[in-house]
N, C-alpha and C positions, 0 to 999 in steps of 0.2 A: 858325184863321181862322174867321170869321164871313161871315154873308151881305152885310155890307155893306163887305166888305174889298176895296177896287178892283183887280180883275186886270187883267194886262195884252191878253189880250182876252175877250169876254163869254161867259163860261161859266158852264154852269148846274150849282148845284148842286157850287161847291169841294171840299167838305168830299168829297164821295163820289169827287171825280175823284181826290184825294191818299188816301183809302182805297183805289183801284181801284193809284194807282200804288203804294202802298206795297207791295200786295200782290204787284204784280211783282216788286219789285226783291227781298223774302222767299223769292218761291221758287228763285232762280237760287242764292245758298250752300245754299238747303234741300237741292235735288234734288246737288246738286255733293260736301257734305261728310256727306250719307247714307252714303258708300262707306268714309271716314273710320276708324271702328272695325271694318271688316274686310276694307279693301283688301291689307292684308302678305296675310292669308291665300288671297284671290282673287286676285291677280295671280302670287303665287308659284306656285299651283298652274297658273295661265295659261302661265308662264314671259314674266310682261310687267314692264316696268319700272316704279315707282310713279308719276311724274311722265311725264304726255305731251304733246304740245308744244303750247304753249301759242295754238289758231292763233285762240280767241275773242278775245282781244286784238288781234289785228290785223285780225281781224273785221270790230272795231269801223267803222273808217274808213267799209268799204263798209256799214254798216247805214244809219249817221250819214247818209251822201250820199246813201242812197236814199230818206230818211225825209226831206231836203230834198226831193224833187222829187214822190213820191207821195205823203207825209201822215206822221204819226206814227203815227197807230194802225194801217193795213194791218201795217207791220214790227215794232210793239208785239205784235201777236195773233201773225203767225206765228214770231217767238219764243219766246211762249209757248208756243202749242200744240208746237211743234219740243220746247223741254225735257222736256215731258210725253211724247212716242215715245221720245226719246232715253231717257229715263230710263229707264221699263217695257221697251225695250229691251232695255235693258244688264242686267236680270234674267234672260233667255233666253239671254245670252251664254254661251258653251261653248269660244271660240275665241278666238285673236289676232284677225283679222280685223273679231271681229263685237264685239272690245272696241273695234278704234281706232274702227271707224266709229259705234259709240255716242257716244265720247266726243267725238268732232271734230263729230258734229251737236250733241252739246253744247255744246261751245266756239263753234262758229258759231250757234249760236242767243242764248247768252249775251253775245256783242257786240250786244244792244241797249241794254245797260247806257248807252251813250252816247247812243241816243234817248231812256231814258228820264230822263235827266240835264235833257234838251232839253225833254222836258214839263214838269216840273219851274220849269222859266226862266219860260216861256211861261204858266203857271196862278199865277205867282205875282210879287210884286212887295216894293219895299223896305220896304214898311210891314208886309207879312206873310211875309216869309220868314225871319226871327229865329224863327218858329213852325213857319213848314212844314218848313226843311233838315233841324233836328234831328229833327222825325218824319221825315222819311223817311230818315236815316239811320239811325236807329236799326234798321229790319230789318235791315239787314244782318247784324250782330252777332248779332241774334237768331234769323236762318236757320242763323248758323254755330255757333249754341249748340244749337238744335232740329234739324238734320240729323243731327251724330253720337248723341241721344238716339237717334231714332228708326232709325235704323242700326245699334246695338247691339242695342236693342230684340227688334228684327226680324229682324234675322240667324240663317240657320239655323235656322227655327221649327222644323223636328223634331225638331232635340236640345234645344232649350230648351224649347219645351211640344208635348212628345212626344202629351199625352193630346189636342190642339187640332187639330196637324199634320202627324200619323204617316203621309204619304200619300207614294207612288213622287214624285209632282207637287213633292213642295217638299224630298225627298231630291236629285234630278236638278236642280232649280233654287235651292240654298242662301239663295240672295240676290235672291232673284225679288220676297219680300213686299217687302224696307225700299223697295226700288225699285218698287214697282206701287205703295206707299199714294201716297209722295213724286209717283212721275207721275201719280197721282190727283187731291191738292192742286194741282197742276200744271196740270192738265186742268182743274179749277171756278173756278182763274182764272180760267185762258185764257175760257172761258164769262159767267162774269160781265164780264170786262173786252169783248168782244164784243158786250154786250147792253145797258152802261152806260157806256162810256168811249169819249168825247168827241173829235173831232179838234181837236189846236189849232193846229195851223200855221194860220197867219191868211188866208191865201192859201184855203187848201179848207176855209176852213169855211161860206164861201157862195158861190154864182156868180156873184156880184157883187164888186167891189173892197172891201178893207174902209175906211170912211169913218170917223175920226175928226172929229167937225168941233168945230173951234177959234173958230171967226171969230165974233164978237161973243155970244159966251156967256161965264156965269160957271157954276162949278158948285160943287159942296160935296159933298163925302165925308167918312165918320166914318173912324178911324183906332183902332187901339186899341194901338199903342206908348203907352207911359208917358213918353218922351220928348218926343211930339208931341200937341199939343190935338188934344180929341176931332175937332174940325170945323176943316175946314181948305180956304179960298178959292182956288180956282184962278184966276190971270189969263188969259184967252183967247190963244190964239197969233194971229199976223196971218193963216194958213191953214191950211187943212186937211192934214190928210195921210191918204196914201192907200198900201195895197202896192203899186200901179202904180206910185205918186211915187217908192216906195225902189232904193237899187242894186240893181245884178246884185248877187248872192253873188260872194263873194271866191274864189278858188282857195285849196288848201293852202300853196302855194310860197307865196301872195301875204300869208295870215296868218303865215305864219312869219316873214315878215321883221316884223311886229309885235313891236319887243320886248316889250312885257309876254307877250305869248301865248308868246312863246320864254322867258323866265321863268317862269312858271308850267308852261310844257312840262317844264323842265330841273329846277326845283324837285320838278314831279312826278312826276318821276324819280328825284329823291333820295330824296324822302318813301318813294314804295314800295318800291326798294331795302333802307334803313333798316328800315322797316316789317317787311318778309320775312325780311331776314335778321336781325332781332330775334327774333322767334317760331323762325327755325331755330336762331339758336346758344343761346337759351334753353333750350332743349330737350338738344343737344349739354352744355350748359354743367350741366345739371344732371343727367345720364349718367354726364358724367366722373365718375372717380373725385378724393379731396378731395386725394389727395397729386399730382395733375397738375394740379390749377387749377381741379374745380368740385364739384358738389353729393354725387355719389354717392345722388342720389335712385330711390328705387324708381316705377315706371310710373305708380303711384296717386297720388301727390306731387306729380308731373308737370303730373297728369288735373286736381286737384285746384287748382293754381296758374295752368291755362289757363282753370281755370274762374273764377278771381278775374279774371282779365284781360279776359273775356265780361262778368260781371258788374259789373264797374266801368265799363267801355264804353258797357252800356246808362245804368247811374247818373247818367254823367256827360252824357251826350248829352240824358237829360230835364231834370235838376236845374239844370247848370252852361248850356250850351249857348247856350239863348235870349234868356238874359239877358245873356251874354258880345255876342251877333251883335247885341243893340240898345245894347249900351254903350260899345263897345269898336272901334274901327274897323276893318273884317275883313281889310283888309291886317298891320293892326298885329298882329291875333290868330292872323293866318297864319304873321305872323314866330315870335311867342312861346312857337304849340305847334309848328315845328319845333325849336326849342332846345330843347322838352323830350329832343329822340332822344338827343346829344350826354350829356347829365346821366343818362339810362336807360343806356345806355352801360356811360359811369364809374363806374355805383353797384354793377354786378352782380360787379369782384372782388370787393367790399365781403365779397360773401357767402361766397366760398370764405375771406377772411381771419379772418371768423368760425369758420367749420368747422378750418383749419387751426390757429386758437387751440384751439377744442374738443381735437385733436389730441395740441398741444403740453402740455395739462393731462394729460394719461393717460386721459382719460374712455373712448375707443373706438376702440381697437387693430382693430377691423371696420368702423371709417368708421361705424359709426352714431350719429348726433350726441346728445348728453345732450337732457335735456328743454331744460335752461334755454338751449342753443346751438340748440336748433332752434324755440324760443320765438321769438329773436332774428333767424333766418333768417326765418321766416314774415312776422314785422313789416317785413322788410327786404323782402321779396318782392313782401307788398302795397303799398309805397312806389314800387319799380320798376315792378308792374305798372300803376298810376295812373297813376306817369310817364309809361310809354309808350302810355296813353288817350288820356291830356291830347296827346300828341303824334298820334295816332290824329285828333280835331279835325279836323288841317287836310285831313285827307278830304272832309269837309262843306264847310267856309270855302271848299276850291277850286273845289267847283260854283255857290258864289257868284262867287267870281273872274271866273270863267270868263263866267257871265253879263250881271257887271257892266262883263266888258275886252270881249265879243263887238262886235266894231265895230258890228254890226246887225243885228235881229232875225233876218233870214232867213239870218244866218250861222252861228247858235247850235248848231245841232245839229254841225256840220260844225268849230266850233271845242271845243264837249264832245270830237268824235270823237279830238279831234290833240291835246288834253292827254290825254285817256282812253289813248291809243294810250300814251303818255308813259309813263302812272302803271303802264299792265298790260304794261310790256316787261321792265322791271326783274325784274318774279316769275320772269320766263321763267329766268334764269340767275342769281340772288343768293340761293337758297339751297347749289347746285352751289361755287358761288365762295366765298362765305365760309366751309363744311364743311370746302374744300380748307385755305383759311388759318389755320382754326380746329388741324386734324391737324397743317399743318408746324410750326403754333405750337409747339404742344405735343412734336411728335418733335424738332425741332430745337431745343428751346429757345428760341426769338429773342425778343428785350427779356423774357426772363424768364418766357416760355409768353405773352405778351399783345401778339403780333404782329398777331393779331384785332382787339382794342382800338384799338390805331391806327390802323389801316385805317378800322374804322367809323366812327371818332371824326373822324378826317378827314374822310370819305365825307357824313359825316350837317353836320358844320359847313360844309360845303361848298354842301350845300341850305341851310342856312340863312342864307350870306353870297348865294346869289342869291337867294331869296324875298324878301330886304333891297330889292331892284331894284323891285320890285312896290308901291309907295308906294301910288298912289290910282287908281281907276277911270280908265282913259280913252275907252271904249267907249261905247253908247249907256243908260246906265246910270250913273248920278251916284250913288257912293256917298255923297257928304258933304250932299246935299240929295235927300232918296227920296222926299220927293212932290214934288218935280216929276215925277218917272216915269208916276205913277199914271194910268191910262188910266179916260176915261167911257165906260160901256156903252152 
């Protein structure tokens, strides 16, 4: 985005408010999958279980609707600052007790995910958002690629740099440091965004109504889509408009009966499902041993292939991304990267039928695959893993949706909230659920150890025959003409 990019309403200084947001939405996987590379050994020593319930998801709702009525940024900062306690926190922890209530102020803190969805809508418009979604999507990925670094990293300094650390203080608190740098970065957000980031709810950004005025003016704004002339004429409306003029907000009940909003709801619920329990039976599937149905990979293999999945993610989100959201019509490309789940899917016996050839040659009687069969898995792997990037997409596409079906500005945050609630419920039990069907697969046999396969394969085309529902914008948001949107400052 540039300076002369027309937001939707007049803030100063774009480029630092989508730096200020990006840097939030960074640190929620940072501080989150810090614990990542040595939670088995902290929890088990805790006697806690790895997954705890998931209550920042449904968080969300209540961030969302309080972000409607007092401002985005009040719930923006104390989210942040909230992640930054919780975190440094949960370094000091000693006890059951004083882990759930780390992590639940975490999770409640991280359901501003859906206000910041909502700033997002509001700093940005059809002409510049093929540029901003995929930045700001792209942290995400890069939180969950730079969190477990610095959690391995940092874990246990006294036995990894004994001549640095060798103090009672970091004996007694093992995982005190990866957690204080992480609610560090956490805390110089939280500070910066306090000191430089903008309210945009339209409503509080001045004590006056905000006036659009239409009525016998022309204006001209530059554009820098490649699709659309640099300068481009607005024709005046017959009146102005004003936040006074617009409706109340809509109720939950009342956008649900929205069908697009309930397609994208139900879509986004597939997508995450899909999504989760990809990354769980991935993981499963290449544990297994190669004579039950999968890789017989060692941890590092593992480490190694989630690391290609991180790195294609970001790849893809620079490279492919913005050039897809200005050419491509973002329902159509909503539809296209859920069908990539279905085909991720399908591809991964692929690889136990490799390994099981390796097998059938005599090469490795210990399951360890030849060079030239494990050549051929690795190619296969990065094919899956791209697959399921390219399907990873419609995570970004739907905070377009989302904006583009929002019946009306002041309802945006509150409709982020209730697809968000959608996408983050699914995690809550779809690794649980597919582990289970993954085992009976396998103990019982059924359709040949690939009773998993079906399920998902259904599960996952299933989102993709309703995402099909979701044609074209019908909200206050013209996807097939995006400057008419454009707002004069």
């Amino acid at each position: 985005m540039d300076q002369h990019t027309p937001l939707l309403t007049p803030i100063n200084n774009p480029n630092k408010q989508l730096a200020l947001l990006c840097a939030v939405r960074f640190i929620d996987p940072l501080t989150f999958t810090q614990i990542f590379p040595y939670i088995n050994q902290f929890l088990t020593h805790l006697h806690v279980i790895k997954h705890q319930s998931q209550i920042g998801f449904y968080s969300g709702l209540v961030w969302a609707r309080l972000s409607d009525n007092i401002g985005r940024r009040p719930v923006i900062l104390v989210g942040i600052f909230g992640l930054a306690i919780a975190t440094t926190f949960l370094g000091f922890a000693t006890s059951l007790p004083a882990i759930l209530l780390s992590r639940c102020l975490a999770g409640i803190c991280s359901g501003i995910a859906a206000v910041l969805h909502a700033v997002l809508g509001e700093l940005t418009n059809p002409t510049n958002q093929s540029t901003a979604f995929p930045i700001y999507g792209l942290f995400w990925p890069l939180g969950n690629i730079i969190g477990p670094l610095i959690g391995g990293a940092l874990a246990n300094p006294a036995e990894q740099f004994p001549g640095l650390f060798d103090y009672t203080f970091f004996k007694d608190y093992p995982y005190f440091l990866p957690c204080f740098i992480t609610g560090l970065l956490a805390f110089i957000v939280g500070v910066l965004t306090a000191l430089y980031l903008e309210e945009t709810l339209p409503r509080k950004r001045t004590g006056r109504p905000v006036s659009l005025p239409y009525e016998n003016c022309t204006s001209t704004v530059q554009n820098t889509s490649p699709q659309i002339s640099s300068q481009v004429t607005f024709q005046p409306q017959l009146e102005s408009i004003t936040v006074e003029d617009a409706s109340p907000p809509m109720s939950i009940a009342q956008l649900l009966r929205i069908p697009v909003i309930r397609a994208l709801t139900f879509s986004g619920v597939a997508l995450c499902f899909t999504a989760t329990s990809f990354d769980a039976l991935f993981v499963l599937f290449c544990y297994t041993p190669i004579r039950l149905g999968g890789l017989n990979f060692p941890a590092s293999y593992i480490g190694y292939s989630l690391a290609i999945a991180g790195t294609s993610s970001i790849l893809i989100q620079i490279s492919c991304l913005p050039t897809l959201l200005i050419r491509v019509n973002h329902a159509k490309l909503y539809n296209i990267c859920m069908f990539f789940w279905p085909a991720a899917y399908l591809a991964l016996p692929l690889l136990n039928v490799i390994a099981r050839r390796d097998i059938a040659l005599g090469y490795n009687e210990q399951e360890v695959l030849s060079p030239s069969a494990l050549y051929a898995v690795w190619i296969l792997i990065m094919a899956i893993m791209i697959m399921s990037r390219i399907g990873c997409l419609a995570y970004s596409i739907s905070l377009i949706l989302v904006k583009q079906n929002a019946p009306s500005p002041s309802d945006l945050g509150k409709t982020n909230a209730i697809v968000l609630w959608g996408m983050c419920f699914a995690p809550a039990f779809a690794p649980a659920f597919v582990s289970s069907f993954f085992a009976a697969s396998i103990d019982m046999h059924i359709f040949g150890g690939y009773l998993w396969l079906v399920i998902m394969v259904v599960i996952s085309f299933a989102g993709c025959v309703v995402s099909l529902s979701i044609a074209h914008s019908e909200g206050y948001i013209d996807d097939d003409n995006p400057l008419a949107n454009a707002r004069l400052d």
